[in-house]
LOTIBA-36401 format. One record per atom (N, C-alpha, C): x, y, z; atom name. Coordinates in steps of 0.05 Angstrom, whole numbers, m for minus. Example, Ala and Ser with C-alpha at 12.3 -4.5 7.8 and 13.67 -1.06 7.14 Angstrom:
# LOTIBA-36401
u;v;w;atome
264;m114;156;N
246;m90;156;CA
264;m66;156;C
257;m45;142;N
273;m21;143;CA
258;1;157;C
# end
This chain:
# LOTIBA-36401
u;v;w;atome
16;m24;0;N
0;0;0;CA
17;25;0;C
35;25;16;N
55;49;18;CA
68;56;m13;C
75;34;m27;N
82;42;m52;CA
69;52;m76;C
39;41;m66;N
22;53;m83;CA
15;76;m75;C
19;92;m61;N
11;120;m47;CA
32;129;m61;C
62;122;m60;N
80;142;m65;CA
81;141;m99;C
76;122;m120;N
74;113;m144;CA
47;145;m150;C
23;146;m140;N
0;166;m137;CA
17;191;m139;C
27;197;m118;N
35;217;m106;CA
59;235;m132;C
77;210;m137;N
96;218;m167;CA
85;220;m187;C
61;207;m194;N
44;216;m225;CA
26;248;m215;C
28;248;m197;N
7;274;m184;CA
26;303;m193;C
49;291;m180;N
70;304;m177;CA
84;323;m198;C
87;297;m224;N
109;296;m249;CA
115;322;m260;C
75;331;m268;N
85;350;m286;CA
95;372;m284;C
85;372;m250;N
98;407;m237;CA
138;403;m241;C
141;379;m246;N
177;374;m237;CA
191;400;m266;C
212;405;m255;N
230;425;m270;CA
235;400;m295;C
236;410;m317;N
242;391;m340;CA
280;402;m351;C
295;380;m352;N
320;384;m350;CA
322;388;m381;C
350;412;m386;N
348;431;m409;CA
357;408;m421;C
352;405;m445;N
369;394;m467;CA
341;362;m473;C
334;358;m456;N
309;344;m453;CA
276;354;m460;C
263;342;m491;N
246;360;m491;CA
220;354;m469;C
204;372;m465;N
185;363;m444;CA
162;350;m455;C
153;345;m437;N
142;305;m436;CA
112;305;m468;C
101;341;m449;N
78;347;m465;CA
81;356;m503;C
101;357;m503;N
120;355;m545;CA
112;329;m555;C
106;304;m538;N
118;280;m544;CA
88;277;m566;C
70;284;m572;N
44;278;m589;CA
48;304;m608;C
49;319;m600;N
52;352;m626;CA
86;350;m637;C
108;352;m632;N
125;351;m636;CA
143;334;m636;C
139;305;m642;N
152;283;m629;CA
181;284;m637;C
200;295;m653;N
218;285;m654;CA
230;313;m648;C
226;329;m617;N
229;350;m617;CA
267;355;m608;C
281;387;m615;N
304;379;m611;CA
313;410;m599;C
328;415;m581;N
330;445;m573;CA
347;460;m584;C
341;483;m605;N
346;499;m618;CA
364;513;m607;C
357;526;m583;N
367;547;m567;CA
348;551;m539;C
363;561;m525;N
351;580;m498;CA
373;604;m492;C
354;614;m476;N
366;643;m460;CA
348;646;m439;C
364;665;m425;N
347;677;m405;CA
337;699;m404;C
316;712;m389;N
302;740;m390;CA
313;759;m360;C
319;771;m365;N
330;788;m334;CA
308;813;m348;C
294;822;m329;N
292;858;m320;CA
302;876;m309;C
317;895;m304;N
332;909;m290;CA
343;893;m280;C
356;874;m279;N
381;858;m267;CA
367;830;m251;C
345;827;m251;N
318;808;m246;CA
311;786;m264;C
324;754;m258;N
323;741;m272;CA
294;732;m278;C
273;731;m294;N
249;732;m299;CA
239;700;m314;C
247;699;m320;N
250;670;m341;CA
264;652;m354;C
268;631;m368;N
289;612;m379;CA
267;613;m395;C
272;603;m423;N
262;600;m447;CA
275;589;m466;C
264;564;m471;N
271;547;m497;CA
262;533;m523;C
266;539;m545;N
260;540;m558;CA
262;512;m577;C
237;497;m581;N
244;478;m592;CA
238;462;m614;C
247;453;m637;N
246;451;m661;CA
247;426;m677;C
236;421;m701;N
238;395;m715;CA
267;394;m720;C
274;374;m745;N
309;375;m753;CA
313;387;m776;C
284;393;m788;N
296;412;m809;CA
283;443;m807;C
292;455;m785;N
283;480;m780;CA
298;500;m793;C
283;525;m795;N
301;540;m810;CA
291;566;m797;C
307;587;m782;N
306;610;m773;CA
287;631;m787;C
300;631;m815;N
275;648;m831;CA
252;646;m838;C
240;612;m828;N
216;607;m832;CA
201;598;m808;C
219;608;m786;N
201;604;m757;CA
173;601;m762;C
151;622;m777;N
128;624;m770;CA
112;599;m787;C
125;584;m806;N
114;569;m821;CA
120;540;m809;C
141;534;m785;N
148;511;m784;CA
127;505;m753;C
120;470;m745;N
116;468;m727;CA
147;472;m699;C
138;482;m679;N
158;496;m659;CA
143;496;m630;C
154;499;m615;N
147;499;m588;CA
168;525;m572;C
155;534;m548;N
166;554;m539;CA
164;548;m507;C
177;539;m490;N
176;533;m465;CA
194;547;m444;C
175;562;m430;N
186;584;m406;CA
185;578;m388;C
205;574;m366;N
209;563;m339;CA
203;588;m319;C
187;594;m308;N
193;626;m294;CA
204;623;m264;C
223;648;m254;N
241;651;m239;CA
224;656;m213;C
201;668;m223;N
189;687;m202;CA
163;686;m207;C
141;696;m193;N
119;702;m191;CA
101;726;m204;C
88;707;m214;N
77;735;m249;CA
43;731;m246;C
27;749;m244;N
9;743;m247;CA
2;748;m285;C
m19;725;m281;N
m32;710;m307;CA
m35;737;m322;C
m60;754;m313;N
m64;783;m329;CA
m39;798;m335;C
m23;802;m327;N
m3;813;m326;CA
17;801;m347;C
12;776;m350;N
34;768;m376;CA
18;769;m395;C
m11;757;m402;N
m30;772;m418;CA
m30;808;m439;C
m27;821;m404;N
m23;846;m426;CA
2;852;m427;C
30;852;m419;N
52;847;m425;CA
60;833;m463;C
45;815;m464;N
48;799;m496;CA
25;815;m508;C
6;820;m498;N
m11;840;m517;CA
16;866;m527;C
26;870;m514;N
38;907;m520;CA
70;890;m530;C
84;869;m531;N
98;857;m545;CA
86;846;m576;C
67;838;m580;N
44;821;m597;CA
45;858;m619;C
44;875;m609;N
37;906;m623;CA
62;916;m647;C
86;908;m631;N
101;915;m635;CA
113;907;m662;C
99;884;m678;N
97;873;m698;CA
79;882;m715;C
62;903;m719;N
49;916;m737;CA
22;924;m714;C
10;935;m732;N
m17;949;m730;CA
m42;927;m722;C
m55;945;m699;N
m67;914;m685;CA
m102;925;m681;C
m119;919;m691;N
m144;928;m680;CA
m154;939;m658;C
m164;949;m652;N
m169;943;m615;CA
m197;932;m615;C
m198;916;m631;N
m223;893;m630;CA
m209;865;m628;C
m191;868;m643;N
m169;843;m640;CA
m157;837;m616;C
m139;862;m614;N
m129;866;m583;CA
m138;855;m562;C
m169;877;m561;N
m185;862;m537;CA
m188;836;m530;C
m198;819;m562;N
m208;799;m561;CA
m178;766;m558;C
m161;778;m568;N
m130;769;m554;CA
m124;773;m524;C
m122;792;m517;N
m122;798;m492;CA
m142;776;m471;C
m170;776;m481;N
m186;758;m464;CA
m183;733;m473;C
m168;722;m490;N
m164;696;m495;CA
m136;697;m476;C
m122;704;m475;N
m89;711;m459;CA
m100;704;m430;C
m111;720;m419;N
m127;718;m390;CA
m138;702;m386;C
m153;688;m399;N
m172;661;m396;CA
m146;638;m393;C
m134;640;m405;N
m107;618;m416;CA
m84;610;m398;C
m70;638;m387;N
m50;642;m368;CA
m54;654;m346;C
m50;625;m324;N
m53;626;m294;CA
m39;644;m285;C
m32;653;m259;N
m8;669;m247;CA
9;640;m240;C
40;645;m245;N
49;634;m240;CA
68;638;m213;C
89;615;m207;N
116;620;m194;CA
134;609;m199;C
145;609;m178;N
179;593;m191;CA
170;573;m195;C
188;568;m222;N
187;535;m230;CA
167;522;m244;C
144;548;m242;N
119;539;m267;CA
133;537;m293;C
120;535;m313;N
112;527;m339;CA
102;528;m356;C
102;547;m377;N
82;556;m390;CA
97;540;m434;C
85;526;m430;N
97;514;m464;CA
77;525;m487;C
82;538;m510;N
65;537;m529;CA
73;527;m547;C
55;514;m566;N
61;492;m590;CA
45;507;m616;C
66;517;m627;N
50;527;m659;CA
45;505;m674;C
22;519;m683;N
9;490;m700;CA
10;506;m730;C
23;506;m754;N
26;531;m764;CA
3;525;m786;C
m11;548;m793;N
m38;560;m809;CA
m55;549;m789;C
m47;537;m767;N
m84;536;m748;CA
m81;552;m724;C
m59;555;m711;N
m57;566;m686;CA
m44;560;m665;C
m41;562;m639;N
m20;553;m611;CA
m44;538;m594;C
m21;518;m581;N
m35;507;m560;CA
m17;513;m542;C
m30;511;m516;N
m8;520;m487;CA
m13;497;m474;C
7;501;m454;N
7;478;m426;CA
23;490;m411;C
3;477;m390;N
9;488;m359;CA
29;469;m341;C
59;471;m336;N
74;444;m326;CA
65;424;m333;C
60;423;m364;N
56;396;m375;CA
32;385;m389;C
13;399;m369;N
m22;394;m377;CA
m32;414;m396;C
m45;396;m417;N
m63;419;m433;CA
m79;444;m420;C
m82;461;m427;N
m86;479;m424;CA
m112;503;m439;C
m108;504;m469;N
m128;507;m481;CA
m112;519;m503;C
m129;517;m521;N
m118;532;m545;CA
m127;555;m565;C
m119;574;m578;N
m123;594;m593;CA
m129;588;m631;C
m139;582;m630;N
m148;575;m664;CA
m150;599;m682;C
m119;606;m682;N
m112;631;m704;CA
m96;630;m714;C
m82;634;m740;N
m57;633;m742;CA
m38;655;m739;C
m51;681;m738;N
m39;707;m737;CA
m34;710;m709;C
m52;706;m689;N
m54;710;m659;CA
m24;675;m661;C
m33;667;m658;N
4;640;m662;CA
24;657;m676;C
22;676;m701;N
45;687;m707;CA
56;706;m690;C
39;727;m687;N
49;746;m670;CA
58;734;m643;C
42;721;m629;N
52;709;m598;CA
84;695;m602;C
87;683;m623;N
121;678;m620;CA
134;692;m629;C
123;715;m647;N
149;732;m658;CA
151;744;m636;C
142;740;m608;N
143;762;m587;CA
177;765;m589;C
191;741;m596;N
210;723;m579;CA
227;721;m607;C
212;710;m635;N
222;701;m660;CA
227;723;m673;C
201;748;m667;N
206;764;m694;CA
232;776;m695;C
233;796;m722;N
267;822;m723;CA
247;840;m700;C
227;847;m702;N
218;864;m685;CA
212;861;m659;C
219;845;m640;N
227;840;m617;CA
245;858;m596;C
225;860;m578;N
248;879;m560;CA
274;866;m540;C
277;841;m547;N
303;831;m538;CA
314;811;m567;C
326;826;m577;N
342;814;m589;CA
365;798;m592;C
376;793;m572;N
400;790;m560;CA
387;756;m552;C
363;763;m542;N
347;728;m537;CA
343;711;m565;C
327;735;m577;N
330;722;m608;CA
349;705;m615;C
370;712;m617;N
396;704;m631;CA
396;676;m620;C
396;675;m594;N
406;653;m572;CA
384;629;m570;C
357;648;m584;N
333;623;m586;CA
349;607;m610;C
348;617;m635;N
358;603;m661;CA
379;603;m657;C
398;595;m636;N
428;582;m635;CA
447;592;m642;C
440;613;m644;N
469;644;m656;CA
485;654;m633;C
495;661;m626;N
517;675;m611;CA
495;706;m621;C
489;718;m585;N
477;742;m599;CA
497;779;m608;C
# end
């Protein structure tokens, strides 16, 4: 009986576990199966380490065609973020890539909030482009829900992919460049 409690207790457990870099995470293994890590970096704010982020890819990926290939984007966070708050954070990142409705906006925005919990250390936030249909997310592992767009999937990774990105320096280091 004791082993079956603790056997419970580790499947209960799993998906919250930190997933070791270079290893893709568990939830790729049906959308991305033969997934391989492109790159990572980290996010600091004013000297505030904020996130780990890795970027992960089929074998024949190609940088200039980020938005057309299937890809995954998996952020480990350092710290404690609430959900709305990274919502409209990627809304005003999401802008920065052209001209945005504020019908669209809005209606991004409340898909963003519906989507993304507040997190803390050691959460997990993965998104899986599905390319011409849209992103799916997961939460340390568990589905989560998904966005059935392909423009709202483009812009949400160029947050990170696009030239118009406000860290570029991550850019480089997502697609395996020296930035």
């Amino acid at each position: 009986m004791q082993t079956r409690r603790r056997l419970l207790l580790i499947a209960l457990l799993a998906p919250a576990l930190p997933v070791r870099a270079g290893t893709p995470p568990p939830e790729l293994s049906a959308a991305l199966p033969a997934a391989r890590l492109q790159g990572e970096g980290r996010l600091r704010f004013f000297g505030l380490h904020v996130y780990d982020i890795r970027l992960w890819t089929a074998a024949a990926f190609s940088p200039e065609r980020w938005a057309e290939a299937p890809i995954a984007l998996e952020i480990e966070y350092a710290r404690t973020l609430y959900g709305k708050a990274i919502a409209e954070r990627s809304i005003d990142e999401m802008k920065r890539q052209g001209e945005m409705t504020a019908d669209r906006s809005d209606r991004w925005l409340a898909e963003m909030t519906r989507l993304f919990p507040d997190v803390k250390e050691g959460d997990r936030i993965t998104g899986v482009q599905q390319p011409g249909a849209g992103v799916s997310f997961f939460i340390n592992g568990r589905a989560r829900g998904e966005v059935r767009d392909a423009d709202f999937a483009r812009r949400f990774f160029g947050i990170w992919l696009a030239p118009q990105t406000s860290e570029p320096g991550l850019r480089e280091r997502l697609f395996g460049r020296a930035p």
